[in-house]
C-alpha positions in Angstrom: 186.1 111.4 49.8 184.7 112.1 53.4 182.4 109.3 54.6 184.9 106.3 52.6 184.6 103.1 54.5 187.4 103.2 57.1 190.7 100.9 56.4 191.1 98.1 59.3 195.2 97.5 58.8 196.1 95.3 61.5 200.1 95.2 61.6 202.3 91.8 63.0 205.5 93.5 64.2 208.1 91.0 65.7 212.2 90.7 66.2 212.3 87.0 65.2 215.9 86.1 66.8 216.5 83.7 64.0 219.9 83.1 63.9 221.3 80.0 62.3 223.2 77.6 64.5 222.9 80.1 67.7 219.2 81.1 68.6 217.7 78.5 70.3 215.0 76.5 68.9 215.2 79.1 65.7 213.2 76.0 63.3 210.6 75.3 66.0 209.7 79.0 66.8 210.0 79.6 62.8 207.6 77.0 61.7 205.4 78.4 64.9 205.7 82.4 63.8 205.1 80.8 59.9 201.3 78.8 61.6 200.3 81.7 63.5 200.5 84.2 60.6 198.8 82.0 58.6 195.7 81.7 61.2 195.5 84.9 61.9 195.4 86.7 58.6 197.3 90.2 59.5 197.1 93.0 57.0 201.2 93.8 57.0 203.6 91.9 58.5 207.5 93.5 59.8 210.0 90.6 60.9 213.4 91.6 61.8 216.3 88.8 62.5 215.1 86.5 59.9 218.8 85.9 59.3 218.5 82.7 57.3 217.1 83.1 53.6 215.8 79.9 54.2 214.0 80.8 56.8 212.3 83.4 54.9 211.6 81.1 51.9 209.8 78.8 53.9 207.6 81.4 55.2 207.0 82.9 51.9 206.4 78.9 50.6 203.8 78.8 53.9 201.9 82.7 53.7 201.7 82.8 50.2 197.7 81.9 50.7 197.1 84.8 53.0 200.1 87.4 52.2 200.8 87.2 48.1 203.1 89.7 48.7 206.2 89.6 50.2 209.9 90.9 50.0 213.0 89.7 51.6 215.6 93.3 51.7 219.2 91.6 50.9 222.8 93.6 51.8 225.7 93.7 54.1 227.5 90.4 54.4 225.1 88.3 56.5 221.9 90.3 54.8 219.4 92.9 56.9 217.2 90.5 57.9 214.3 92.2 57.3 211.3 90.8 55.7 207.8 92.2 54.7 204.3 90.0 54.1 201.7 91.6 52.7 197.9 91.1 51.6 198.2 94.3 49.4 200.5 94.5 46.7 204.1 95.9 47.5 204.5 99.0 44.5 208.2 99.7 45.2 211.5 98.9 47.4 214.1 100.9 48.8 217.1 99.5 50.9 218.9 102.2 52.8 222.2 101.2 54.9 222.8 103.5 57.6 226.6 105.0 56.7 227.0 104.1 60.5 226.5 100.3 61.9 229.1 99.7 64.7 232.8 98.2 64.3 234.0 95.2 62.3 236.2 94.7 64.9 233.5 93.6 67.1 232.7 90.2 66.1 230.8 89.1 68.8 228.1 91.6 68.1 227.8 91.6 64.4 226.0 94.6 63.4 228.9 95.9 61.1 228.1 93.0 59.4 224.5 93.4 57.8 222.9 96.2 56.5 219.8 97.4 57.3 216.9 100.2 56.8 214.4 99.6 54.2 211.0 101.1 53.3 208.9 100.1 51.2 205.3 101.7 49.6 202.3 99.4 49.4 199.1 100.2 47.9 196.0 100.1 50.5 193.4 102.7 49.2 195.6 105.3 50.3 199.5 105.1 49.6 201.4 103.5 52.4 205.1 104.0 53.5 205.9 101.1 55.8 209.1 101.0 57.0 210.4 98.1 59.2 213.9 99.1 60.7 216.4 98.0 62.8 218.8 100.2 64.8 221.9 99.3 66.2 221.6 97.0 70.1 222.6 98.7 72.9 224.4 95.9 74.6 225.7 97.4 78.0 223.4 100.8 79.0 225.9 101.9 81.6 229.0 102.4 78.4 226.9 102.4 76.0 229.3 103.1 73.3 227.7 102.7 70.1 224.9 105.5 71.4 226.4 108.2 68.7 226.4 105.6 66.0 222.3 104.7 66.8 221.8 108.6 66.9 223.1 108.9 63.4 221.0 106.1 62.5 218.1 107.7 63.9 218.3 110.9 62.4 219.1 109.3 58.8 216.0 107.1 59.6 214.8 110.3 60.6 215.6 112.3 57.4 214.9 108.5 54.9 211.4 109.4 56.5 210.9 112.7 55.4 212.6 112.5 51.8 210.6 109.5 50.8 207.1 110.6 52.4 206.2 113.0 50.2 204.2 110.6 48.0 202.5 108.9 50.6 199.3 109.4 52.5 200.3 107.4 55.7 203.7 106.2 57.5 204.0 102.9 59.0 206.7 102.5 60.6 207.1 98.7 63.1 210.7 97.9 64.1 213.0 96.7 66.8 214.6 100.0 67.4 216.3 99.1 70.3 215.8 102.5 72.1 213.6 103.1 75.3 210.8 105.4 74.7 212.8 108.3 76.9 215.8 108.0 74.9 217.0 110.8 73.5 217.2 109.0 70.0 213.4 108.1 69.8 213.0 111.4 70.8 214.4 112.8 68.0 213.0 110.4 65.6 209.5 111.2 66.8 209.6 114.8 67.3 211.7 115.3 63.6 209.0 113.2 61.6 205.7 114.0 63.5 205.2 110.1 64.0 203.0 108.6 66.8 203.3 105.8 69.2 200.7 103.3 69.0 201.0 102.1 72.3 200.6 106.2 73.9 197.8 106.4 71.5 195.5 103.3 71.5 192.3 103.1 72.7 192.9 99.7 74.5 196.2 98.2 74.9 196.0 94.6 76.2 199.7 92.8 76.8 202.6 93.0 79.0 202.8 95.9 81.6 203.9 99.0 80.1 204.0 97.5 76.6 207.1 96.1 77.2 209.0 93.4 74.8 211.4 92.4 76.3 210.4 90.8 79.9 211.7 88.6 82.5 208.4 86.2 81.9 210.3 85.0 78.5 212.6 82.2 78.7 214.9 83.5 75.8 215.6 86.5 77.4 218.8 87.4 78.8 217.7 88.4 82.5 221.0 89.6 83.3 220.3 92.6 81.0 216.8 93.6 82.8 218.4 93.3 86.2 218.0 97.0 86.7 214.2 96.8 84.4 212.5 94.5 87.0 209.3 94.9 84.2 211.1 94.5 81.1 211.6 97.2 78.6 210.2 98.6 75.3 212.7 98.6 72.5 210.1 97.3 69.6 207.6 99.8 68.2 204.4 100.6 66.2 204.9 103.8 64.9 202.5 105.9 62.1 201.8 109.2 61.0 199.0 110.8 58.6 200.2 112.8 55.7 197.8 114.6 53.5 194.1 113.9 53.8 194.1 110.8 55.8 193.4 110.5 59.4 194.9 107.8 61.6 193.7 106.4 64.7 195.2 102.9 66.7 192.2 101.3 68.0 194.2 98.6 69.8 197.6 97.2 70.6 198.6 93.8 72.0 201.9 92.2 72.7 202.4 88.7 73.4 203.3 88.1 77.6 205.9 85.3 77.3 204.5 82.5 75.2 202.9 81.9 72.0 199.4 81.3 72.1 199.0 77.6 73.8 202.5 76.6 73.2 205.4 75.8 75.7 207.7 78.1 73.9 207.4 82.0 72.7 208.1 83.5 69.0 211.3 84.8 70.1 213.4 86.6 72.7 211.3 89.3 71.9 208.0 90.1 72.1 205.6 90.8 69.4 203.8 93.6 68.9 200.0 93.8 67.0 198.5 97.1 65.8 195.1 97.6 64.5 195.4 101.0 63.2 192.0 102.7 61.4 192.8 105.1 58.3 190.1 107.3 56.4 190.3 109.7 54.1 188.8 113.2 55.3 187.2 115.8 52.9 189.7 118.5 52.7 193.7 117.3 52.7 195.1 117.8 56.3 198.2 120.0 54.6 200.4 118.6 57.7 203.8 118.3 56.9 206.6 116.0 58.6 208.7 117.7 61.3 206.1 120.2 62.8 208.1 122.2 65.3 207.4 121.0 68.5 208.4 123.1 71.6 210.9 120.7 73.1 212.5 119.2 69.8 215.2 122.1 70.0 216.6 120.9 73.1 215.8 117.1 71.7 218.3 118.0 68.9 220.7 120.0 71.0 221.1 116.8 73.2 221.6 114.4 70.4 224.0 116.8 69.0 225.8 117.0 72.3 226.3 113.3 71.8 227.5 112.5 68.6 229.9 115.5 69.1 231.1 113.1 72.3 231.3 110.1 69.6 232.9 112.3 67.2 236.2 112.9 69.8 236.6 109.5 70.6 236.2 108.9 67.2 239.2 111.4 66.5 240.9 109.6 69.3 241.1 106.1 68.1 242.1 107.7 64.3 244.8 109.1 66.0 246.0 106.4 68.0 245.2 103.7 65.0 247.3 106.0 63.0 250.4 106.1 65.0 250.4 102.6 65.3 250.5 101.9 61.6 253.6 104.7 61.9 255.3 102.5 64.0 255.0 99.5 62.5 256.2 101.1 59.5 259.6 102.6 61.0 259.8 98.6 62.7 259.9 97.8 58.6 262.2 100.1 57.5 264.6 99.1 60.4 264.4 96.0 59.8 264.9 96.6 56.0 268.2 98.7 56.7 269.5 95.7 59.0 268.8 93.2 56.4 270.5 95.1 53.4 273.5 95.9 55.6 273.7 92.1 56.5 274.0 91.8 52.4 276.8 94.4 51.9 278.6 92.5 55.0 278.6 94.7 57.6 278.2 93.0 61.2 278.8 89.2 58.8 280.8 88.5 62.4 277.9 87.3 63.9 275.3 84.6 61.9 272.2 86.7 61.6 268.8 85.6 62.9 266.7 84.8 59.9 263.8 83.2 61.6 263.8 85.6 64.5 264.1 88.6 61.6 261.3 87.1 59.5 258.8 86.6 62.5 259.7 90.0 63.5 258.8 91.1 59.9 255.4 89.3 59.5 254.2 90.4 63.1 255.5 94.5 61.9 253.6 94.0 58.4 250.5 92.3 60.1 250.6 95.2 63.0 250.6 98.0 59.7 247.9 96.6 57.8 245.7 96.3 60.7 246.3 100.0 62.1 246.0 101.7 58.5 242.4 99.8 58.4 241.0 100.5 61.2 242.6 104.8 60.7 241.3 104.2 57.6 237.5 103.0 59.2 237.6 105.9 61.7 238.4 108.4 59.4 235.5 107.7 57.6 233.6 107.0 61.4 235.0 110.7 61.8 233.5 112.3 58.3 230.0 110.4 58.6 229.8 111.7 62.6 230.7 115.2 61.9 228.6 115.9 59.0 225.7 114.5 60.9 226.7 117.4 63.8 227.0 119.5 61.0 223.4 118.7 60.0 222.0 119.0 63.4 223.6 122.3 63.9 221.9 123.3 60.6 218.1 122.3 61.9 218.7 123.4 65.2 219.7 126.8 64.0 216.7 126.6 61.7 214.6 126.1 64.8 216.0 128.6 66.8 215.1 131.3 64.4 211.7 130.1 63.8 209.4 132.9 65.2 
């Protein structure tokens, strides 16, 4: 009813960098992340890169006081490592893996790996969609070549969004999305879903320049990365939207500048982001519905279309090549098949035949064919998943086009 008390929600949104046996001082900064939650008493709390289920027990063992609720979103093979703490209780849990998430071939980077994209609904007056994602990491900006696969992921975030919103009055949205806030992928996420960024929108912002969270300042940081981004950059993001009679405003944002609060070490390689966002119910409902057509999202979604339709050829590309291979590893079989049966019906029985050589030949042929049919068999399906989202894009954008 108009004139309800306003809602305070103040929002903890951090990439924890908690990897077990590699991130550096992943107990200390833990424990640290665990005692500052506790003192502070946030309203929600978003971790990413809580890798360990450890980790995230100890934490739960720790907050339980101050955040009752909690939920740790388990998949892939290493997990998401996405948590949620909350003081309200948690209705309901969805985990959504992106049908896109890099190349098992790439070990050194690891996203294949885990799965990741939940959203859950928690019940704070009004009915709250918090989602805490994480997109797939850039790693090199100049070839970046895993953009199509984050601009898949955005637009399924995208389209998660604006399926499971319908039932909600407000959509929360904190993440390490690892996307500057030009890029066309957070353009399309924003201008598709109606969303707002808390750091464009609050009323004081007090924290690194620019909002950045990821900043030379931080000893974690790979500086060799922000070599071109003398200030850092903004990858990690409060992001909210009012849905039916609820209005939303951010009030303030803060992000740490290096260290924790008087200690010698920061949180993470990241840093974190704090939101204290003010919701209240209006008289009438607001009858807004996600993806409001915005002037510039046609040529937002012509340009992301433009780029998975890049990914999509090269995609094509490596089928094809992947496929061939496994071809000619299977002729090298049959060869050597029809050498070895002639051996047996004594043709050539002149010469002693190589067994070892013949054998090691065999293995490295066999070994050479399983590996090429998997990965045709992993593009083929990178092919199907890229060209339905162009399809899907084609679709909207023609929908916009047409709109009066």
């Amino acid at each position: 009813m108009e004139g309800e008390p306003t809602l305070r929600l103040r929002i903890f949104n951090l990439n924890c960098w908690a990897i077990r046996y590699l991130s550096k001082r992943r107990q200390q900064r833990v424990r640290l992340i665990g005692d500052t939650l506790h003192q502070e008493g946030f309203d929600l709390v978003l971790l990413q890169e809580v890798w360990s289920e450890q980790d995230y027990s100890e934490l739960k063992v720790k907050l339980a006081g101050c955040y009752p609720f909690s939920h740790y979103f388990r998949s892939g093979v290493i997990g998401s490592g996405l948590c949620i703490f909350s003081r309200f209780p948690i209705l309901d849990t969805l985990l959504y893996q992106y049908s896109l998430n890099g190349y098992p071939y790439m070990l050194q980077h690891g996203d294949w790996f885990c799965g990741k994209e939940p959203g859950s609904r928690a019940g704070v007056r009004a009915s709250l969609l918090s989602l805490s994602p994480q997109l797939h990491a850039e790693y090199c900006r100049d070839k970046d070549a895993y953009l199509p696969h984050r601009l898949v992921q955005a637009w399924e975030l995208a389209q998660f969004i604006r399926h499971t919103s319908k039932a909600a009055d407000v959509v929360l949205l904190g993440g390490d999305l690892n996307m500057h806030p030009e890029d066309v992928g957070i353009r399309l996420l924003r201008g598709w879903t109606g969303l707002q960024d808390a750091f464009a929108e609050a009323m004081h912002f007090e924290g690194c320049k620019n909002g950045c969270t990821l900043v030379p300042d931080n000893c974690f940081t790979d500086k060799s990365e922000l070599l071109p981004f003398p200030l850092g950059i903004r990858i990690d993001y409060i992001l909210y939207k009012a849905i039916s009679s609820f209005t939303v405003k951010c009030e303030e944002l803060k992000t740490t500048t290096g260290r924790a609060p008087g200690m010698d070490i920061p949180f993470s390689d990241h840093e974190a982001v704090m939101a204290t966002l003010h919701i209240q119910r209006q008289g009438q409902p607001a009858g807004a519905t996600l993806g409001t057509a915005d002037p510039a999202l046609a040529d937002v979604v012509t340009e992301a279309r433009t780029e998975v339709g890049a990914g999509l050829r090269a995609a094509r590309q490596q089928r094809y090549s992947s496929g061939r291979m496994a071809v000619l590893a299977l002729l090298l079989l049959l060869l050597q098949a029809a050498a070895a049966l002639a051996t047996l019906a004594g043709l050539g029985a002149e010469q002693p035949f190589p067994k070892l050589s013949f054998c090691l030949l065999a293995f490295l042929a066999l070994g050479v064919l399983v590996l090429a049919t998997g990965l045709h068999l992993f593009h083929t399906m990178e092919v199907k998943m890229l060209h339905g989202t162009e399809d899907q894009m084609w679709m909207v954008l023609r929908a916009l086009q047409e709109r009066p």
